[in-house]
C-alpha positions in Angstrom: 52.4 -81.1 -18.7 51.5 -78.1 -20.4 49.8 -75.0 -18.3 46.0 -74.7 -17.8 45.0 -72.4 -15.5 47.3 -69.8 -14.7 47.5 -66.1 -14.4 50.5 -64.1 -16.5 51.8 -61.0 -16.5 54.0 -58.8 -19.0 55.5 -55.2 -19.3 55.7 -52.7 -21.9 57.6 -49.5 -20.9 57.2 -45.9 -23.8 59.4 -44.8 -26.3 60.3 -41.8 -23.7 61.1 -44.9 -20.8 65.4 -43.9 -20.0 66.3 -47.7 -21.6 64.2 -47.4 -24.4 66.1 -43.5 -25.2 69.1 -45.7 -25.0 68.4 -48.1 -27.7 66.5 -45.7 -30.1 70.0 -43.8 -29.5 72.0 -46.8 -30.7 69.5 -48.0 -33.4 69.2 -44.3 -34.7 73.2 -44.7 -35.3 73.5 -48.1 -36.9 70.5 -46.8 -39.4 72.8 -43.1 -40.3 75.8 -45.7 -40.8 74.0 -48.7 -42.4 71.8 -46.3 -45.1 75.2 -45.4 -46.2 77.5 -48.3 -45.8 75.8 -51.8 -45.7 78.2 -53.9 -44.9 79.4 -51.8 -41.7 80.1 -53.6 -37.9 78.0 -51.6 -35.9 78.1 -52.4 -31.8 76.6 -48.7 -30.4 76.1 -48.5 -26.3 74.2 -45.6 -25.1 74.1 -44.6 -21.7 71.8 -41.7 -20.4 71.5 -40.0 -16.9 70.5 -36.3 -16.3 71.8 -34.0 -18.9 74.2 -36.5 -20.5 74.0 -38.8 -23.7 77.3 -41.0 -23.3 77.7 -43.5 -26.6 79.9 -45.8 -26.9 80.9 -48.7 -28.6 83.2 -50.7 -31.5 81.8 -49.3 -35.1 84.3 -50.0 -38.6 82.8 -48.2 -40.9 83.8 -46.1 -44.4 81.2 -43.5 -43.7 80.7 -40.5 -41.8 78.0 -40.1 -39.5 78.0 -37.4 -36.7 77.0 -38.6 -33.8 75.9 -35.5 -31.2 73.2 -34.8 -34.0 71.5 -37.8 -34.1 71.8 -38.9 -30.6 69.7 -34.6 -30.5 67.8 -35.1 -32.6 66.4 -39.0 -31.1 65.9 -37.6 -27.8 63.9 -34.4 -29.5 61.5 -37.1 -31.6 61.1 -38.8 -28.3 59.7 -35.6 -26.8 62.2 -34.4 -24.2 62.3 -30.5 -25.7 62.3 -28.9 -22.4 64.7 -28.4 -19.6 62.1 -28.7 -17.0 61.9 -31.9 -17.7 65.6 -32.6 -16.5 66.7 -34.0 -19.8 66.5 -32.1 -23.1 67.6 -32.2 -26.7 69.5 -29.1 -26.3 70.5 -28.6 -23.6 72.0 -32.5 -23.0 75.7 -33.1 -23.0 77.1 -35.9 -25.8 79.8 -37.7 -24.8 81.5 -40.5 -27.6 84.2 -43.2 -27.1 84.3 -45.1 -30.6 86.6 -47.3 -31.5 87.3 -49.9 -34.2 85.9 -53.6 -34.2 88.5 -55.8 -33.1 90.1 -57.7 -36.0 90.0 -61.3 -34.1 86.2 -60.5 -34.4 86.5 -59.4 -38.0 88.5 -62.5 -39.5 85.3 -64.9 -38.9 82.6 -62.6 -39.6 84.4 -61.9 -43.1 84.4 -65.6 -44.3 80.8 -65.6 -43.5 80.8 -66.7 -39.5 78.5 -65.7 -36.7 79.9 -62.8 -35.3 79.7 -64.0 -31.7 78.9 -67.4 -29.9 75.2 -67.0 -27.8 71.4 -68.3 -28.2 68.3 -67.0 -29.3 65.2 -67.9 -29.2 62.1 -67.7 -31.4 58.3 -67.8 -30.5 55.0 -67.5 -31.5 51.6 -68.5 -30.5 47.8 -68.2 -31.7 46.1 -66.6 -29.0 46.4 -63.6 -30.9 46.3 -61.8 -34.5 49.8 -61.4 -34.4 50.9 -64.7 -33.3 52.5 -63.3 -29.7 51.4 -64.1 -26.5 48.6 -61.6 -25.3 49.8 -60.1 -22.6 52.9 -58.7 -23.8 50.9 -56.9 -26.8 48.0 -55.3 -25.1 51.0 -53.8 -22.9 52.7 -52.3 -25.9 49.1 -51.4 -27.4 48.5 -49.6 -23.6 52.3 -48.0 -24.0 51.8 -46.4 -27.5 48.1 -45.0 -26.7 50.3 -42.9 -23.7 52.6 -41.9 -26.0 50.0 -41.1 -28.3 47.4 -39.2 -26.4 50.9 -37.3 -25.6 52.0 -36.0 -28.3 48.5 -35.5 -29.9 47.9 -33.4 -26.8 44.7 -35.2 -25.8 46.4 -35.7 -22.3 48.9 -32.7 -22.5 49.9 -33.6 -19.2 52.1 -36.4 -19.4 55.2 -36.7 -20.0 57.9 -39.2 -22.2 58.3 -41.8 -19.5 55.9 -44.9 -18.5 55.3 -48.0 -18.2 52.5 -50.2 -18.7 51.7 -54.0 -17.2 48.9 -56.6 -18.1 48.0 -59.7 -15.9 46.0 -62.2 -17.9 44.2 -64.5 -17.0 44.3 -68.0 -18.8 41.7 -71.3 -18.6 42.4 -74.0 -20.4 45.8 -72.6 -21.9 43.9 -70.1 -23.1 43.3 -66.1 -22.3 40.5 -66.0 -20.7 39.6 -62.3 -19.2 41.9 -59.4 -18.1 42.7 -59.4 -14.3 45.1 -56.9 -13.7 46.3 -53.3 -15.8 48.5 -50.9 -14.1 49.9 -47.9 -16.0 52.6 -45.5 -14.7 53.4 -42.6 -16.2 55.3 -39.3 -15.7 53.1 -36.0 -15.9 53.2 -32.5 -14.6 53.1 -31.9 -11.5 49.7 -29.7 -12.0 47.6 -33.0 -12.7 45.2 -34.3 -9.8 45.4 -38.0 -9.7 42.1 -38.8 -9.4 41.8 -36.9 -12.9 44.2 -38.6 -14.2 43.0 -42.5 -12.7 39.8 -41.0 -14.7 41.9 -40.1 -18.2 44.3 -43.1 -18.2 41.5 -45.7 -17.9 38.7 -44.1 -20.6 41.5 -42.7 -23.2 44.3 -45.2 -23.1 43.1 -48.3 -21.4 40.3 -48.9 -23.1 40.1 -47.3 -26.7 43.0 -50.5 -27.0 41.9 -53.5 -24.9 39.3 -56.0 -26.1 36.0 -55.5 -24.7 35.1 -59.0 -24.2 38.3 -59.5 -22.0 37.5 -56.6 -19.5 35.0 -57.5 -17.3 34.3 -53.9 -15.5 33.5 -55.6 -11.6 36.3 -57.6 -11.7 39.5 -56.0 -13.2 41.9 -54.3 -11.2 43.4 -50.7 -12.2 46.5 -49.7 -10.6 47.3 -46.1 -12.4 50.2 -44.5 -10.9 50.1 -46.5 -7.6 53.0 -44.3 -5.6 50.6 -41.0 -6.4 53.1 -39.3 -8.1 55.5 -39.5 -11.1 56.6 -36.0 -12.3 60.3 -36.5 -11.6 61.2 -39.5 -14.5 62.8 -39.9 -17.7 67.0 -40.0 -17.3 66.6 -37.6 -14.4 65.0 -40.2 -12.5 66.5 -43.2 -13.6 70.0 -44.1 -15.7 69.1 -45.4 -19.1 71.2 -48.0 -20.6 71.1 -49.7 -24.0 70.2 -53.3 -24.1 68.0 -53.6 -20.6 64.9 -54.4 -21.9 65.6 -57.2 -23.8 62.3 -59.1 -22.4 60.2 -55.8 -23.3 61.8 -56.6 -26.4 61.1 -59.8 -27.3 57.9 -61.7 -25.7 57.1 -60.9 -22.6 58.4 -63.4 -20.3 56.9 -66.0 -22.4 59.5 -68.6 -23.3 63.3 -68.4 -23.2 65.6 -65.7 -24.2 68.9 -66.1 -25.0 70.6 -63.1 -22.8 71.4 -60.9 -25.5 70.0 -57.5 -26.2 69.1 -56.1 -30.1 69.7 -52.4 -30.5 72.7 -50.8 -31.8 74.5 -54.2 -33.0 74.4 -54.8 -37.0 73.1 -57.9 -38.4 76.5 -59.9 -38.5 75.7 -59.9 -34.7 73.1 -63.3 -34.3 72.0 -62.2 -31.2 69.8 -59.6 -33.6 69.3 -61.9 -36.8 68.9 -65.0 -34.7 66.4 -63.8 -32.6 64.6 -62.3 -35.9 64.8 -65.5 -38.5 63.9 -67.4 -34.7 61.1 -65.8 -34.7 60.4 -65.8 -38.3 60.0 -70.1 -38.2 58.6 -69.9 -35.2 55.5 -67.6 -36.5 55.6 -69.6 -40.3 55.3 -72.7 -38.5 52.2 -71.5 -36.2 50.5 -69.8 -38.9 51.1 -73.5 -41.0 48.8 -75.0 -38.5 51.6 -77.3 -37.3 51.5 -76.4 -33.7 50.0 -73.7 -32.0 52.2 -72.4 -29.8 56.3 -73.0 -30.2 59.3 -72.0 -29.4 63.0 -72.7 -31.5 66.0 -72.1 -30.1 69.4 -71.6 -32.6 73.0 -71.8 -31.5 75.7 -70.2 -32.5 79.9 -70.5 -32.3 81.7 -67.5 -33.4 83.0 -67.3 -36.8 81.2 -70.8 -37.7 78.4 -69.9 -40.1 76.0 -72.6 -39.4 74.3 -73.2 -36.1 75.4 -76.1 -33.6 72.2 -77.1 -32.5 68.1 -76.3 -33.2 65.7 -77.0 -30.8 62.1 -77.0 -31.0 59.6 -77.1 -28.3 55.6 -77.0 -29.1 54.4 -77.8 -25.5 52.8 -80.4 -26.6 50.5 -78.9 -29.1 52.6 -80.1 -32.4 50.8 -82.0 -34.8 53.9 -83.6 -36.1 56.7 -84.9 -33.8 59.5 -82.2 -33.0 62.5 -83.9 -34.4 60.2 -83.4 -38.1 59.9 -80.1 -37.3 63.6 -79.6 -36.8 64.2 -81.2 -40.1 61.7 -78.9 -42.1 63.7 -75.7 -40.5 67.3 -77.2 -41.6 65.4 -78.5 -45.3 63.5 -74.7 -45.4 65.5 -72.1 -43.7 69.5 -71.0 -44.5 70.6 -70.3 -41.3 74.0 -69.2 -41.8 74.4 -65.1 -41.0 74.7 -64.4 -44.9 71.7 -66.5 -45.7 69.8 -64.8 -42.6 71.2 -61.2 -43.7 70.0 -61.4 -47.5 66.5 -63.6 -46.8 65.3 -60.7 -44.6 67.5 -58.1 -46.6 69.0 -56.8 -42.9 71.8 -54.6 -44.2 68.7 -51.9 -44.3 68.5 -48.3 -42.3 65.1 -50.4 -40.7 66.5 -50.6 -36.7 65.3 -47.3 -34.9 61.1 -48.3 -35.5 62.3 -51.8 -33.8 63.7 -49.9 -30.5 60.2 -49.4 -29.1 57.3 -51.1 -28.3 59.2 -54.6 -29.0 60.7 -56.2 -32.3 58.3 -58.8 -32.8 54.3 -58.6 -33.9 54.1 -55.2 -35.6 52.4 -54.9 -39.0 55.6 -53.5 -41.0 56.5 -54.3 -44.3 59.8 -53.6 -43.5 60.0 -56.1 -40.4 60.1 -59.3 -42.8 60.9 -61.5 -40.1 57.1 -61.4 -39.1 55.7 -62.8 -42.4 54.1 -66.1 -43.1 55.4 -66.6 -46.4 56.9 -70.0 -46.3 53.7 -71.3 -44.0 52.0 -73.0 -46.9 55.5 -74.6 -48.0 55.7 -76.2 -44.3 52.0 -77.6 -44.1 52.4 -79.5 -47.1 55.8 -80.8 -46.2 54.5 -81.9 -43.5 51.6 -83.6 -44.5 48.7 -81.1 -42.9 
């Protein structure tokens, strides 16, 4: 039996977060080497710990891209430009270990195969604008007000790293009010917190959060609960490519497959899985056919098409499942070319997806979240 009454929680973590430098990091490289050779095989790991940027990774490519200056300059857009802050553009070593993608890889991807074996996973819901679950979006709303009362100086204080978390709680399957915010970010040491309790709540919580969910008597703040967070970024914590992959994706909500997004190009179906996943999953909640569901693809390496689809509606469909699984194989090419080309991948389009999650932005250049074949699946299935 579907869920009723329930409280759930998800996590959003800033562009300035040690993981999140990682990816940007990789993503920044596959765009330098993709905007110049499309077809490239791109797998980019980035490690970062104090004063050190270490990528590494398999990349064929017949471009040149140098690497120390755009792993400098991500880390400068992110907003580490001073020492003090024990991790800086500048001042960071850059460390690279490249080498060549291995040709038993490459004689499958080039006939048109996946280029690995794995699972992804797909959702999308009504509870909100966007079709994602609501938790997991008001915490990336929460996470790009800090970063944005940063860098626009309205809290000069803070500093790249942070997190944000949302409890919500649901009646009847569905939100139902706010129970639970807690923000964390780094600042200077300077800052009283009891000024900043004051500045987190009335310039980032709520400028973003709905004011019919927050019921002042009854939601809980937790802002900065240790009392201090000046010491962060990859000073205080080792940063690593790939560790965020439910930040990435929805929340917690549903399944996820295991494998991370940034820095791998789109021959890799753990990224263009997950995306075209997502891409039915939304079409078919915006088609009114279910209104929550999740689709799960399989893949064997070097075999273009998938070895199994699953689709689960919690019992919310308003067709049977098994139909629904036929309108995706009828609807959808879901070979790695036909993926690739559909949602025109082979793009420089990867570093804006390395923050703040890859699903339920408003980007024309993230075409995995239109609803453009929504129409086509209500009237093939009879709505």
């Amino acid at each position: 039996m579907p869920r009723k009454n329930y409280f759930f929680t998800s996590e959003s973590v800033t562009e300035g977060h040690p993981d999140k430098i990682a990816d940007q990091i990789s993503d920044s490289i596959l765009d330098a080497i993709i905007a110049q050779d499309p077809v490239a095989r791109v797998a980019c790991e980035t490690m970062v710990t104090t004063g050190l940027a270490f990528v590494a990774g398999e990349i064929s490519t017949t471009c040149y891209v140098h690497i120390p200056d755009i792993v400098r300059e991500t880390i400068k857009n992110i907003g580490y430009t001073r020492a003090k802050y024990g991790f800086d553009y500048e001042t960071c070593s850059v460390i690279t270990s490249i080498d060549q993608q291995s040709s038993d890889i490459a004689m499958g991807v080039d006939v048109g195969g996946a280029g690995d074996q794995g699972l992804m996973f797909g959702y999308a819901c009504n509870e909100t604008p966007e079709l994602m679950p609501m938790p997991i979006m008001l915490a990336h709303k929460i996470s790009m007000r800090l970063s944005e009362v940063r860098k626009q100086d309205i809290l000069a204080y803070l500093r790249p790293d942070g997190k944000s978390q949302v409890t919500i709680e649901y009646r009847d399957g569905r939100p139902f009010r706010i129970d639970t915010v807690v923000v964390s970010s780094q600042h200077s040491p300077e800052v009283h917190m009891k000024d900043m309790r004051e500045d987190i709540i009335e310039k980032v919580i709520k400028p973003v959060v709905p004011k019919g969910l927050l019921d002042e008597e009854t939601v809980k703040y937790y802002i900065n609960p240790t009392g201090r967070f000046v010491v962060g970024g990859p000073m205080g914590d080792t940063g690593l490519t790939g560790r965020k992959i439910i930040v990435d994706s929805y929340g917690g909500v549903g399944s996820h497959g295991g494998g991370a997004f940034s820095g791998k190009d789109p021959t890799k179906v753990d990224r263009s899985g997950a995306y075209i996943s997502r891409y039915i999953a939304k079409n078919i909640v915006a088609a009114g056919i279910a209104d929550k569901v999740e689709v799960q693809l399989a893949y064997a390496i070097g075999v273009p098409e998938p070895v199994s689809i699953l689709v689960d509606t919690y019992g919310t469909g308003r067709i049977e499942e098994e139909a629904i699984a036929k309108l995706i194989r009828k609807n959808f090419n879901l070979t790695p070319k036909g993926i690739i080309d559909y949602l025109r991948l082979r793009r420089p389009i990867f570093k804006k997806t390395a923050a703040y999650g890859h699903f339920g932005k408003n980007d024309p250049d993230f075409t995995w979240e239109k609803t453009d074949k929504a129409e086509t699946l209500k009237k093939e299935a009879g709505l």
